[in-house]
N, C-alpha and C positions, 0 to 999 in steps of 0.2 A: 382829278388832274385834267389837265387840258388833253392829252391826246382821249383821252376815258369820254370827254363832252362832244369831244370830235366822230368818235366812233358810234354815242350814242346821235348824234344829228345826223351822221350819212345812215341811220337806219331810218331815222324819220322820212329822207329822202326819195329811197326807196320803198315804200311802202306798196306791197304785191297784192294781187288776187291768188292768198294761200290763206291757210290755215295759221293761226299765228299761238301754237303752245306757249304751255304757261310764263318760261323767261322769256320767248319773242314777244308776249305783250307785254310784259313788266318793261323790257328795252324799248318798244316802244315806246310807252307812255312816258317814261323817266324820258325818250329821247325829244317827244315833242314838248315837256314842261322844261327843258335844259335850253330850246331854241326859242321856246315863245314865255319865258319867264313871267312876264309881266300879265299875261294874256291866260294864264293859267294857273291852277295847283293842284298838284296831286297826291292823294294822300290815300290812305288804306282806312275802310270802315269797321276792318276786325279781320278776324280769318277763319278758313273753312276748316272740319274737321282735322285734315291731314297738313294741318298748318299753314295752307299758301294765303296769302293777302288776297282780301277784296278792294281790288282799286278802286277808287273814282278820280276820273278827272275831270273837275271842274273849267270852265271856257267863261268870262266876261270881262268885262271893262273891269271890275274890282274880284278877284275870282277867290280871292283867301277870305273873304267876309260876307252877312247878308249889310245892302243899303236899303236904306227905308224909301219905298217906292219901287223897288226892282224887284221882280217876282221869281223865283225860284221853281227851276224843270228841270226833270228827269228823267231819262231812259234807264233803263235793266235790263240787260238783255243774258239769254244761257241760262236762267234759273232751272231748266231742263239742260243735263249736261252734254245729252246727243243732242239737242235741239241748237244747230249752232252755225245758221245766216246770219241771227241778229249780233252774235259776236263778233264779227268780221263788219258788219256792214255799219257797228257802231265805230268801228277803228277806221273806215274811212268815212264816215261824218266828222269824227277828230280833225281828220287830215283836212278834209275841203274847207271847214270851217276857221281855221286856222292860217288857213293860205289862203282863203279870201276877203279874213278882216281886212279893213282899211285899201282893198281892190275893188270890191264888191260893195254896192252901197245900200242892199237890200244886207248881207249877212254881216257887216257893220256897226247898223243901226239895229239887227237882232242882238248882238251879242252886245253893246253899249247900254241897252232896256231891260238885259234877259241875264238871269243866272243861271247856265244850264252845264247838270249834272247828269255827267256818261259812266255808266258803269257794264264795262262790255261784258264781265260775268259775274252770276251771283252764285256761280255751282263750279267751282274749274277743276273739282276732284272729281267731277261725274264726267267734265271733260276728259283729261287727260283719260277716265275711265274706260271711256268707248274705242276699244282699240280697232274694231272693226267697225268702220262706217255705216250705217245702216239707213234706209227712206222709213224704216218701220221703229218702231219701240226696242229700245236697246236697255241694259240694265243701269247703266251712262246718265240717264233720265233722272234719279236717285240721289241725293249724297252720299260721303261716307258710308253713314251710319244707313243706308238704305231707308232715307226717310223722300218723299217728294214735295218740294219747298211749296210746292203750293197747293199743299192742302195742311201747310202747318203754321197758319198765323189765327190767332183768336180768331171767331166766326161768331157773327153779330146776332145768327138766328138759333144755333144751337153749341151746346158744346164742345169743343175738338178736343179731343183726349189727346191728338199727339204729343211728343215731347218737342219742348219748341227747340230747334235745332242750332247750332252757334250761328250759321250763317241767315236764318232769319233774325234771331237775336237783333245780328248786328244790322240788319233792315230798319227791326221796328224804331232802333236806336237812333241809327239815323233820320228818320222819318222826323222821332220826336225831337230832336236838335235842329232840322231847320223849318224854314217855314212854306211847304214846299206847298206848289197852288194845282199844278197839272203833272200827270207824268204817261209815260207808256210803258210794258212789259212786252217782249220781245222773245216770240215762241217760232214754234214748225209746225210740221203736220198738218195744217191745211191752210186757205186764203183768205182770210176775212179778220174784220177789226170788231171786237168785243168788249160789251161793256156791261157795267155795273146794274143789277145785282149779279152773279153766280148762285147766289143761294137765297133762300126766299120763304114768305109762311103766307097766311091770308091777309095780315096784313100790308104786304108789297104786290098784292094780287096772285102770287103763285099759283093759285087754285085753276088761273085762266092761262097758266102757260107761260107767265111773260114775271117777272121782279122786278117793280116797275120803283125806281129812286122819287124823293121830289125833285132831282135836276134832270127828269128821264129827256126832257126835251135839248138841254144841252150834252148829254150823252149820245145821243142819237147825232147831233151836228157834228161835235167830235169824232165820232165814228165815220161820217161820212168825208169829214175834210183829209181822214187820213186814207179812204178806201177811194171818191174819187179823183184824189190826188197822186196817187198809185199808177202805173202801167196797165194795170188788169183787174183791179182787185175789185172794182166798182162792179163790173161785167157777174159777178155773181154765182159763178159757174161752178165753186164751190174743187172738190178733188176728186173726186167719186160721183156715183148714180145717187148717193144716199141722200147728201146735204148739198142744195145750191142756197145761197144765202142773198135775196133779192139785194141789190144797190152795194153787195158786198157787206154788211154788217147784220151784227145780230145781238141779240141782248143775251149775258150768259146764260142765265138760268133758262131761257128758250133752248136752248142749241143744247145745255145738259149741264144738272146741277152738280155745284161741287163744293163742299165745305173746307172754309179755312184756304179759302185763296186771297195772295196777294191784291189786289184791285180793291175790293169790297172792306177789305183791311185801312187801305190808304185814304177811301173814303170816308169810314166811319170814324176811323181814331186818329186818319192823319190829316183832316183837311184837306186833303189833294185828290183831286179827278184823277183817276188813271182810267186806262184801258188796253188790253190785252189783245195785241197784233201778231196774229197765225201769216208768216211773210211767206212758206215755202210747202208744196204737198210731200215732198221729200223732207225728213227732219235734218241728215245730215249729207247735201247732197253732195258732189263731186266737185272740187277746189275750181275743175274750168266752170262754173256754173256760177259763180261768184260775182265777176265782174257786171252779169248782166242784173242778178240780185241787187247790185249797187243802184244800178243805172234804172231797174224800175222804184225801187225808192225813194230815192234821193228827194224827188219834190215832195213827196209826202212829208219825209222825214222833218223838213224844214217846215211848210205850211200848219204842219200839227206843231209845231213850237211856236209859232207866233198867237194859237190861241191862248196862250197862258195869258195875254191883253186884252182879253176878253170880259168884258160885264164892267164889275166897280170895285176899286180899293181905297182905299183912307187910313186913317189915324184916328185912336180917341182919346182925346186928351181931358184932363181935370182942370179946376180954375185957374191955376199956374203955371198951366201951357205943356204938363208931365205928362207924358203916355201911361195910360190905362191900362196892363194888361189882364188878360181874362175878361174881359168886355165882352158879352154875347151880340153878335151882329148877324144879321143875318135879313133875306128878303122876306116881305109878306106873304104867309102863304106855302113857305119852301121851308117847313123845322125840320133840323136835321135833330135825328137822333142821339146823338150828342152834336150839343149849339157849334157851333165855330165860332171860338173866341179871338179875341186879340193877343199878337203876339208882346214879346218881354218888350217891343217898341211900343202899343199898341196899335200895332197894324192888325188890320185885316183883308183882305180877298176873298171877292165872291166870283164867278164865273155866272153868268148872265149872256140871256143873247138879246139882240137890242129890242128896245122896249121900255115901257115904261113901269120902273114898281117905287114898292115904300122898301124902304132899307129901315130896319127897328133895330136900334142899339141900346142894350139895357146893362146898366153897371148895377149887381148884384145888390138891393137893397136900399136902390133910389132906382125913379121914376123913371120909364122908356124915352127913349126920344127917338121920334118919326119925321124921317124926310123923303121925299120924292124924288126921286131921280129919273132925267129922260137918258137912259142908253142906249147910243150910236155903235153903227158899227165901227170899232176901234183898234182893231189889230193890225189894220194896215199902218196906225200911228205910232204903233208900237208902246201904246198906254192906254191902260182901262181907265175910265172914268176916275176920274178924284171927287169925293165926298167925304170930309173931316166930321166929327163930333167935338163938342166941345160941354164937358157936364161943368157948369160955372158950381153947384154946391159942393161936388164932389173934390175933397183932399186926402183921401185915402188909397191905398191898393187893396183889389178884393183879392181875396185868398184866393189860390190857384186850386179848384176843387174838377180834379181828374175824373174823368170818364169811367166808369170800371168796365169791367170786360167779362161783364156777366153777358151771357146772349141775351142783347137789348131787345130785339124785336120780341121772341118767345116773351118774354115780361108784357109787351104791349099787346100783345095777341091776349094774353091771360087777363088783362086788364080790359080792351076791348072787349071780349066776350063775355066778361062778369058785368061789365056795365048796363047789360039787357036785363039784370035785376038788380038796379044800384041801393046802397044801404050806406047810411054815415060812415060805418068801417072802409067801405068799397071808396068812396070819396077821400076819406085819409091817406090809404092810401094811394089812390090815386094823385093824388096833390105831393104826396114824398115822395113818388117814383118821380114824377114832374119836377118835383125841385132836384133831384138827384141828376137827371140829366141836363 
């Protein structure tokens, strides 16, 4: 009813430096997709043990659909339910962005190129949990079921026995439903931007301290565009005598390994860069503390969204101009443990920093095709490079042959180190583990 739209808009109105429990964000959000209709959707990804809705709300020029060419981003923030800056400081990224389309001609032309997906909590039963505010570890941290969401998604180097929990469930679900290319996770407890591996064998170099990706070098840019874009975070100075983190970031498995975390998850099986941003040394600090929380992130927050336009995307198409999907694409030199295919358009997205490589697109059972690409730095245009494939024999779709979620790396480690005495057996299978991925 009309007065019911009107009451949810003077909430959007008002939008405070408070704490905003569980119906004050649901009023929210309902109250800024009631005023900016066109500009957004908000929808539920599933729900947490004790029933409440996991919201997202989506922000773009087309916000209910993916378009081909527009690249899809995500923030997460509360997956620790006392850890709870980035739940707030995602609700006023909502706001600013929303009141600056079509004002603003830098946050405009973001959200015109950009699909970008807010979800201010992945834990709001560990929220409303932590009745007493705490700067330390509270039991809030948890779900329901006292499980900690991130240490409970498949883990690429070893096993995770955890039981996968509803509200990761409905992550990895989402993950696989869209096509998402960057994202960040949104924590407490101390200052610095972290990235991809968390967990590690000798094959990612762990033995030296470090779990090093083959994109370690756009991790490292990532990390830094959001730590010296930050108020302080670049400065390094870390929360404690213990850990100062030079330039403000750090690779996880350096700083302390941890199995079955989200990031390494989104990398390996969802296609998407993420990284894990420590915004506060207090995890759940005092509501007047907030506003200024906002005010040192705020450019970050923006500037790490525009690298989603980073590197190169395209389309693969067959002789009749159809998209391809499950097409393995990928740069020279950078094999991902599981390929990054093409999506059900055949799109793909790579993240790249400028430079010049070969991009190799292979459709499953005909012949690679290699092309060159010079990339610019392109996120001020708000478009990564475009580079199309076209396979003129190819009139079929290859089967979509899934990733499994056996711990990949442990397999290649086992592989790698057998191969210091190779024997035809060793070769077979090496060649099926190869084609499996």
């Amino acid at each position: 009813d009309v007065v019911g739209i009107l009451c949810l808009i003077s909430v959007v109105a008002a939008l405070d430096f408070k704490y905003h429990h569980a119906e004050e964000l649901e009023a929210y959000l309902k109250g800024v997709h009631a005023e900016y209709p066109s500009l957004t959707h908000l929808h539920s990804i599933g729900r947490s043990v004790e029933g409440r809705d996991l919201w997202v709300l989506v922000l773009g020029r087309f916000p209910t659909h993916h378009k081909i060419g527009i690249p899809e981003f995500k923030y997460v923030a509360n997956m620790h339910g006392d850890e709870t800056v980035g739940r707030e400081i995602l609700l006023h990224l909502i706001d600013f962005l929303v009141t600056s389309y079509s004002r603003d001609p830098v946050i405009t032309r973001l959200l015109s190129s950009t699909r970008i997906h807010i979800m201010p909590t992945m834990n709001p039963d560990g929220f409303e949990a932590t009745k007493v505010p705490d700067c330390h570890y509270t039991r809030g941290r948890y779900n329901k079921n006292g499980e900690d969401l991130n240490r409970n998604f498949p883990d690429a180097f070893e096993n995770n026995s955890a039981d996968i929990q509803p509200e990761t469930q409905a992550v990895m679900n989402w993950i696989k439903n869209e096509t998402f290319v960057l994202s960040a996770n949104l924590h407490g407890g101390a200052l610095v931007a972290s990235y991809t591996f968390d967990n590690g064998n000798s094959v990612t170099g762990s033995s030296k301290g470090y779990s090093r990706t083959p994109d370690d070098d756009v991790f490292i840019h990532l990390a830094k565009t959001y730590s010296f874009n930050h108020a302080s975070m670049y400065n390094g100075t870390g929360c404690d005598n213990r850990h100062s983190f030079p330039e403000g970031i750090t690779n996880g498995y350096s700083w302390y390994q941890l199995e079955g975390g989200m990031q390494d998850y989104n990398y390996v099986w969802g296609q998407c860069f993420e990284i894990t941003l420590e915004l506060s040394c207090c995890k759940y600090p005092p509501e007047d503390q907030l506003e200024k929380f906002w005010r040192d992130n705020k450019a970050a927050l923006i500037e790490y969204i525009k690298q989603v336009h980073l590197g190169v995307k395209g389309q693969v198409t067959d002789k009749n101009g159809n998209p391809i999907p499950n097409a393995i694409v990928e740069a020279k030199g950078r094999p991902h443990i599981c390929p990054y295919k093409t999506n059900e358009q055949g799109e793909y997205y790579l993240l790249l920093l400028p430079g010049t490589y070969v991009i190799n697109a292979t459709v499953p059972g005909f012949r690679s095709m290699l092309k060159t690409v010079e990339i610019p730095d392109n996120t001020g245009n708000f478009s990564a490079v475009r580079q199309d494939f076209s396979f003129s024999e190819v009139s079929v779709r290859p089967r979509a042959a899934s990733c499994p979620k056996i711990p990949l790396y442990q397999e290649l480690e086992r592989v790698l180190s057998a191969a210091a005495k190779p024997t035809l057996h060793l070769l077979v299978f090496m060649t099926t583990l190869l084609g499996m991925l």
